[in-house]
N, C-alpha and C positions, 0 to 999 in steps of 0.2 A: 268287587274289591278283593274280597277272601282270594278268589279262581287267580287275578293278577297276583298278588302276594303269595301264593303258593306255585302259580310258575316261576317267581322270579328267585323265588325259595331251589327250586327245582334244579334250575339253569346254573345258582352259585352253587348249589352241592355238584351237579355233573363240572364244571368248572374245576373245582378241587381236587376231584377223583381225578380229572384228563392231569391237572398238573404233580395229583401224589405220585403217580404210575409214571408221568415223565422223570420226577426226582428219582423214583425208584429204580427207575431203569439205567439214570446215569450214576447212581451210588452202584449197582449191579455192577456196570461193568468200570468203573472204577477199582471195586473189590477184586471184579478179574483178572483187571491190568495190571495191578499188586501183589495179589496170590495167586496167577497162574505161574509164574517165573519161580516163585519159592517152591512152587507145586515140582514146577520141571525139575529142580535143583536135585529135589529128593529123589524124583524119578529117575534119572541119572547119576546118583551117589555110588560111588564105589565102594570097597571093603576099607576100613581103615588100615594106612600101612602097603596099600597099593600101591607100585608104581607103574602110572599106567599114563598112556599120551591121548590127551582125551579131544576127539573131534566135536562133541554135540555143541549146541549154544544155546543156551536157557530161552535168551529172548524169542528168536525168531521159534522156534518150538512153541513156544509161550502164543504168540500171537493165531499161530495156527490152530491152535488147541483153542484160543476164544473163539475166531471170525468163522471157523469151517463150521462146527457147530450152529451158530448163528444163520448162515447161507443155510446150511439144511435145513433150520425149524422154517425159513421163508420160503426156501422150495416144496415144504413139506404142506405150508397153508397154501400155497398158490396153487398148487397138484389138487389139494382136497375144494379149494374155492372154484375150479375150474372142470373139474372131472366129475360129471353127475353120477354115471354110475359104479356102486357097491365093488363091482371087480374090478372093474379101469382102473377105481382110485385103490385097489388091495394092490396091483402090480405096478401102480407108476409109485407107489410106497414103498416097495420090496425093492423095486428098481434102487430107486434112489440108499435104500440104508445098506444095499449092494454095493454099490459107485463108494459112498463114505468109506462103508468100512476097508475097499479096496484103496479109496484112496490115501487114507488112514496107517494102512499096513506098509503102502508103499514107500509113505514120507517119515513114518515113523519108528517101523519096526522092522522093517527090511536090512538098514543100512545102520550098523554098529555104532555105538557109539563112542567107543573106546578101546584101547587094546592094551595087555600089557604081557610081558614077555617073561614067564619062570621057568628055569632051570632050560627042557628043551622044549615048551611046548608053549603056543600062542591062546591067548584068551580073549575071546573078542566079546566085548561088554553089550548090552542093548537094553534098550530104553524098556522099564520096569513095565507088566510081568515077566517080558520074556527072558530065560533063563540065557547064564552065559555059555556060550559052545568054543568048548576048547578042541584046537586043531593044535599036532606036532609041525614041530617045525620040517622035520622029514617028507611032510606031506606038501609042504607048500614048494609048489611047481614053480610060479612066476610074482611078480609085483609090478605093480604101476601106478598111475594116477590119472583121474579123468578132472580137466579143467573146466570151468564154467566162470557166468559173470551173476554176481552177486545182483539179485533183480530190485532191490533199495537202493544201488549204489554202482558207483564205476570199479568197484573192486573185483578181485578174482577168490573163487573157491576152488578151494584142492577136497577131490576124494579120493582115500587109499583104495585100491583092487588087490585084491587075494586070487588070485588061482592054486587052487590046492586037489588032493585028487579027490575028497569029496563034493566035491561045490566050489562054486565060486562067491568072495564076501567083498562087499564095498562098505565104506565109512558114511559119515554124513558128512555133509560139506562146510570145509574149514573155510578160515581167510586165512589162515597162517602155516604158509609153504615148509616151517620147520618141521613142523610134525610130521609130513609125509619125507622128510629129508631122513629125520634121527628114526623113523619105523623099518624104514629102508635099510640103513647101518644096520639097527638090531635086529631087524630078523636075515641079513645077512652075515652076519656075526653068527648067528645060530644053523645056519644052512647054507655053506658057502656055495651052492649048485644052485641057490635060486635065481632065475633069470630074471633083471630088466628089463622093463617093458617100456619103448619110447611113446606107442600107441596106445590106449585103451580097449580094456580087453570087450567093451559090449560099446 
């Protein structure tokens, strides 16, 4: 009688734990859904007094910054559940926080998030730590926009392109064609030789 009464002891305590850890998971990423967005906001703030034509969009950055995380902690147990040995599972790990942080730089910190236009020179903002790099308007060779389809929706995104002669810069992808309209205007206002692009420059 004791052995039944202390499994059954057993079975309501494992019970509770299975359901604390489900509550806890869904308040978890509740809190993410809430405060990653606030999170992005900061991360992309400008200086006060900026006037600057801002491409990022909280949300979809937002959701990026929960799910990508997430898909790696399950690639990273499925790699380790799967791969017996010690250096197999060191390099399919390395592999993987490789692939991340590659694909991390490329969604996130590659493509500017802002730009705003003082006196002669351009300033192209990007998603916090990386600092802002300012190009002269002298320097910018050509302009354009590379078009895509919004993968939540039937919508289109606009990204600004820079050819300048150090490098070339692209924006992150808008829904709204004005801002690649009025960036156009002003940095031809500031550089009357820079050429239109009908094609995309990559």
């Amino acid at each position: 009688m004791d052995g039944r009464l202390a499994s059954q002891k057993q079975q309501v305590r494992s019970g509770c734990q299975t359901i604390g850890g489900c509550l806890a998971m869904i308040v978890l990423l509740i809190v993410l859904a809430e405060g990653t967005p606030i999170l992005v906001r900061q991360m992309t703030a400008l200086p006060s007094g900026t006037d600057a034509i801002v491409f990022a969009r909280p949300r979809p950055i937002a959701n990026q910054l929960i799910w990508l995380p997430i898909i790696l902690v399950m690639l990273l147990y499925a790699v380790l559940a799967t791969v017996k040995k010690t250096t197999a599972a060191l390099i399919a790990v390395a592999l993987l926080l490789v692939s991340f942080g590659a694909i991390a730089y490329l969604t996130w910190y590659r493509p500017f998030t802002a730009i705003d236009f003082r006196e002669s020179r351009v300033h192209l903002h990007y998603l916090w730590p990386r600092p802002v790099v300012t190009v002269e308007a002298r320097d910018v060779i050509s302009i354009g926009e590379i078009l895509s389809q919004d993968p939540g929706s039937s919508d289109f995104l606009y990204r600004l392109q820079l050819e300048t002669t150090n490098g070339d810069y692209a924006s992150m992808a808008n829904g709204a064609q004005t801002n690649i309209t009025t960036a156009k205007t002003r940095l031809r206002a500031l550089n009357p030789k820079i050429v239109i692009r009908d094609a995309p420059l990559w």
